[in-house]
C-alpha positions, -999 to +999 in steps of 0.1 A: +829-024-172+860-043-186+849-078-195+874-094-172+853-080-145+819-091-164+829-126-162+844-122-129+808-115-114+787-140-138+812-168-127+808-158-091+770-155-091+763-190-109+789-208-087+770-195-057+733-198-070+741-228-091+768-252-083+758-283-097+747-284-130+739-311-158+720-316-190+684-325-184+682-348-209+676-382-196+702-411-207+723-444-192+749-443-215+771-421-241+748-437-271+720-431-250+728-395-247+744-390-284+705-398-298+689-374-273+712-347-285+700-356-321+665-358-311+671-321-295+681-301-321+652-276-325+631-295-301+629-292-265+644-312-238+613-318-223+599-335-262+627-355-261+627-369-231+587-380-238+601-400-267+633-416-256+621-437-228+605-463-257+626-452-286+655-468-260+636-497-249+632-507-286+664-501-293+689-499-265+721-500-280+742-490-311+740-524-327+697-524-324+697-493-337+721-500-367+697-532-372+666-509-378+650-488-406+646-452-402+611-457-414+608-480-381+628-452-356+601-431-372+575-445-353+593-438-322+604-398-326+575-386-349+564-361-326+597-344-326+606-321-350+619-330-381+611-366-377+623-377-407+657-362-411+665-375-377+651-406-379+679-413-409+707-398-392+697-418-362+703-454-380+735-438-400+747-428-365+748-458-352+759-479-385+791-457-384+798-458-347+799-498-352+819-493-385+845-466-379+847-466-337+838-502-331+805-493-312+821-466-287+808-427-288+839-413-299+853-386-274+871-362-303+849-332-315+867-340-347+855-374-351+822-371-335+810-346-367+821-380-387+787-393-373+753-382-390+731-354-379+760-345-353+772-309-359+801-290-337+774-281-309+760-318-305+803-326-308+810-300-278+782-315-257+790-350-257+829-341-252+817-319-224+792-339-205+805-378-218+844-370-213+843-341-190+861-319-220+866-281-218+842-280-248+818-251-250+787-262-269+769-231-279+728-236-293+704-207-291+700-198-255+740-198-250+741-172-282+717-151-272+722-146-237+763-142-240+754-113-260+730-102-240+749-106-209+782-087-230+800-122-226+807-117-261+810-088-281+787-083-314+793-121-321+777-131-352+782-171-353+779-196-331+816-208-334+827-169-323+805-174-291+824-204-283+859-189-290+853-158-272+835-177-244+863-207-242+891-175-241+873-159-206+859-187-192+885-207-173+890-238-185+878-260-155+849-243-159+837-242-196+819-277-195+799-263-162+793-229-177+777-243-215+750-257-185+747-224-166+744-202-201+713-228-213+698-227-178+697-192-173+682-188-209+653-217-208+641-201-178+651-167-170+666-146-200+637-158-224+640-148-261+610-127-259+604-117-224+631-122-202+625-116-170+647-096-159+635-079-126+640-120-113+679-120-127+702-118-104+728-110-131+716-076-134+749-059-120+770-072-150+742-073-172+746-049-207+710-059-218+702-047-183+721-018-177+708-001-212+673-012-204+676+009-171+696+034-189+662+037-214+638+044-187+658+069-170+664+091-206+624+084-212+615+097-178+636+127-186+622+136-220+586+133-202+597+157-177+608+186-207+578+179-225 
């Protein structure tokens, strides 16, 4: 199958099956959503969003948050991972956003790895989501199921997923399809078990199509046993 055609089907199934998409993160405001995407690095959405409701209320904007200690965000996100780390780049975030981009969430990926504890994927999601960007940010459902999938060929990095994904995904739809990648691999193509029998991507599927491909050369070696 050429890859053309790959995508051509993925794009076709998720726009039918999923039209409308967004992060499930809960937020108000850029800031809002900048610290959950923090918070979420090697955490789940769902932790996050147990800790942000009160870690917001105590400090709603960028100026409280500059204001504060990290030993004092602490108490708010300890129960995330890496509590800590985040906890500093949290209060650094926020100094720098009122030092450097006068208290706005800046809307360049460039500028936006400026801030503490923001890397290119944190970047790409904010420019996506915030300022409706054509960036692709890629964590560790979107790597692992473009390869899966055959999105993307043998990628070893994240920053290949997202060039090969930006190149065949058109461009009005790479902000949508960084939500239909991490979707499809929080609750369908699992890292252990994904259930693929439930998939309905199994037509353009490579993890799929040598899974089948398996069984049948299994069944035959049983039948010349």
């Amino acid at each position: 199958m050429r890859k053309e055609e790959r995508y051509g089907g993925v794009i076709e199934w998720f726009s039918r099956n999923m039209p409308v998409v967004q992060t499930e993160l809960r937020y108000t405001d850029p800031f809002q959503l900048l610290t959950a995407v923090i918070l979420s690095a090697q955490c789940t959405d769902k932790r996050v969003n147990t800790v942000t409701p009160a870690l917001f209320e105590a400090f709603p904007t960028a100026e409280a948050m500059a204001a504060a200690t990290p030993e004092a965000v602490y108490e708010y996100i300890k129960s995330v991972s890496y509590p800590n780390n985040k906890a500093r780049h949290l209060t650094g975030m926020a100094q720098k956003l009122l030092s450097e981009f006068g208290g706005r969430v800046p809307s360049d990926v460039d500028e936006l790895q400026r801030l503490p504890g923001v890397g290119r994927k944190t970047a790409n999601v904010i420019a996506s989501v915030v300022y409706e960007k054509p960036a692709m940010a890629v964590d560790t459902h979107v790597f692992r199921v473009s390869n899966r999938i055959g999105l993307t060929t043998d990628s070893k990095t994240p920053l290949a997923t997202e060039r090969e994904l930006v190149k065949y995904f058109p461009e009005s739809l790479i902000a949508k399809a960084h939500h239909w990648l991490i979707l499809h691999g929080r609750y369908v193509c699992l890292a252990r078990s994904p259930k693929c029998e439930a998939c309905g991507l199994q037509p353009w599927c490579k993890y799929y199509d040598s899974k089948i491909q398996g069984f049948k050369n299994s069944k035959i070696q049983e039948g010349c046993v």
